[in-house]
C-alpha positions in Angstrom: 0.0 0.0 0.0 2.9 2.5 1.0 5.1 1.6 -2.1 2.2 1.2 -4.6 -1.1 3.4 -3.9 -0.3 5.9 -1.2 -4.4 7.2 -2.1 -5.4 4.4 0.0 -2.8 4.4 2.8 -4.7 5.9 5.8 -7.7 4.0 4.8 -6.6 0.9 5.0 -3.8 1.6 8.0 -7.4 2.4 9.7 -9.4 -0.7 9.0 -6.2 -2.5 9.9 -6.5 -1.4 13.4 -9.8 -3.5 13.3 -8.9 -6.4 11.9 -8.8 -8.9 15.0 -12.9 -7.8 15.1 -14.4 -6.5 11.6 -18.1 -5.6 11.9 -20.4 -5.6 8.4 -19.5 -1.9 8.3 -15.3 -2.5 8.3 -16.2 -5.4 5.2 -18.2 -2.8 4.0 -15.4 -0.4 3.9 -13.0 -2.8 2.7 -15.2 -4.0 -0.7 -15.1 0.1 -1.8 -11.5 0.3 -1.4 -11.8 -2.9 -3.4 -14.0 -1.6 -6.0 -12.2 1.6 -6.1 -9.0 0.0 -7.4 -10.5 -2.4 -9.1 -11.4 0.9 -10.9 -9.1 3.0 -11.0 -6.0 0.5 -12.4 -4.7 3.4 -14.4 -3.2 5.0 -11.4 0.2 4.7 -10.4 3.2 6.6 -8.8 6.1 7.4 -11.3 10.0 8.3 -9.7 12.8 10.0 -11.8 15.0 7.6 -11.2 17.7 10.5 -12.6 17.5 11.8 -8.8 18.5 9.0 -6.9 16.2 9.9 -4.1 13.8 7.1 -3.2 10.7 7.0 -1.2 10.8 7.5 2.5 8.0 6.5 5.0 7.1 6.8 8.3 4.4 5.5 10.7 3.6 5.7 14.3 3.9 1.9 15.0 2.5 2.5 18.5 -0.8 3.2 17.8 -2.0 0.2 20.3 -1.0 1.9 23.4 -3.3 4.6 23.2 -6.4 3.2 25.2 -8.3 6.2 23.9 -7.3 6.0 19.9 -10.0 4.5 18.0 
């Protein structure tokens, strides 16, 4: 998701916090992100590889912790 189709990343790093206990409305969410690449193929991230610079990420891994983060 990161490396591929960063248009999706904080949708599915949220359902991901739900995985262990997906309600109808979580697989709900997760067939439009579905159908939403499944239509939108065309899409892609392009890097001039002339540059040398490649893509960098970060992500707050300790998301758990927080007894109050939803």
């Amino acid at each position: 998701m990161l490396g591929t189709r960063l248009n999706i990343s904080f949708a599915v790093t949220k359902l991901a916090q739900h995985s262990a206990n997906l309600s109808d409305e979580h697989l709900q969410k997760v067939l439009y992100i579905c159908c939403y690449l499944q239509g939108t193929p065309e899409y892609q991230l392009i890097f001039n590889g002339a540059t040398q610079q490649g893509l960098a990420a970060y992500t707050d891994a300790d998301w758990g912790i927080d007894p109050n983060h939803q």
